[in-house]
Each structure stands twice: as structure tokens, then as C-alpha cells.
ZALUMSE-127634 format. One record per residue (C-alpha): residue number from 0; residue in three letters; chain; z, x, y. Coordinates in pm, whole numbers, m for minus. Example, Ala and Ser with C-alpha at 12.3 -4.5 7.8 and 13.67 -1.06 7.14 Angstrom:
2
    n  res  chain      pz      px      py
    0  Ala      A     780    1230    m450
    1  Ser      A     714    1367    m106
//
This chain:
56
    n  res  chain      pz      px      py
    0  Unk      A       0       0       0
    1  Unk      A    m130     184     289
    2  Unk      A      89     115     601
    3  Unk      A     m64     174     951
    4  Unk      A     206     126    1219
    5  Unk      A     589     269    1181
    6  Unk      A     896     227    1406
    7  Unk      A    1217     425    1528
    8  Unk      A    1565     248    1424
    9  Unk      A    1676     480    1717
   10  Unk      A    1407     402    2055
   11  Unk      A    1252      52    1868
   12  Unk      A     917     295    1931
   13  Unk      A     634     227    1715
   14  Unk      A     392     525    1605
   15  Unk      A     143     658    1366
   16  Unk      A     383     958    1251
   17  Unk      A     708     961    1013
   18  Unk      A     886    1080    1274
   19  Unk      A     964     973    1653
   20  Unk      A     764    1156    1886
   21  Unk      A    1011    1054    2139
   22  Unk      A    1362    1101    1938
   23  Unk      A    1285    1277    1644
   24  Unk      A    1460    1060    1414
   25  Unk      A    1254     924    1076
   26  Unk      A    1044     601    1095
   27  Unk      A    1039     311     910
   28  Unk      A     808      26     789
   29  Unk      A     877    m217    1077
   30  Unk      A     844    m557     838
   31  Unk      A     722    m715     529
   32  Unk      A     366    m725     446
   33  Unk      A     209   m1068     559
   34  Unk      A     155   m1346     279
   35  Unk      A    m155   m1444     175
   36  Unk      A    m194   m1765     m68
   37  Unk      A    m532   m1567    m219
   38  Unk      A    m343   m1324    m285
   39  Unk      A    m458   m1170    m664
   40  Unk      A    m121    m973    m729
   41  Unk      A     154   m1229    m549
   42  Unk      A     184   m1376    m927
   43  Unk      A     325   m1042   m1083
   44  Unk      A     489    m991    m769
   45  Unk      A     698   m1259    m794
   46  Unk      A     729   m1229   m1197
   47  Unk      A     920    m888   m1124
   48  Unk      A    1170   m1064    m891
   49  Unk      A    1260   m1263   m1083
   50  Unk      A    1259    m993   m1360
   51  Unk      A    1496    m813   m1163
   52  Unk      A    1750   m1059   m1017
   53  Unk      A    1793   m1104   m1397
   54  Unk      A    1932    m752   m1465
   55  Unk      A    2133    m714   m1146
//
């Protein structure tokens, strides 16, 4: 899953790079990927969920 746009927990910046140009501290993935009703995976997506609320 290729992820285009990051942002600093620290400055709420969002960049291109792993790290903060402006702080220096690590980026993150700001949010969740958006949902998509066609999408060909979502079923064995959701299979492992609910795979793994099982063994928690």
C-alpha cells in the first residue's frame, strides 16, 4: 500500500519525507485508507478482523 502524504504528531505538518523537515521528529500515516464498496480485497480484509478479535 503505497502512501503519498505523511504528517508530524509534533508541528501537525504534512510532507513527502519520514521525517519533519521542520522538527525532525518521525512521520506518520495521517488516516485510514478511504473505503471503496468495489473494493476486490475489503472481503479478506474484513475476514482477518474478525480472525483476529477472535484470538485477542
Amino acid at each position: 500500500m503505497g502512501h503519498k502524504i505523511l504528517r508530524c504528531r509534533e508541528c501537525s505538518r504534512y510532507t513527502l519525507n519520514s521525517q519533519c523537515p521542520v522538527c525532525g521528529k518521525k512521520t506518520v500515516i495521517p488516516g485510514p485508507a478511504k473505503f471503496s464498496p468495489l473494493d476486490p480485497y475489503g472481503k479478506y480484509r474484513r475476514k482477518g478482523k474478525i480472525q483476529e478479535r477472535k484470538y485477542l
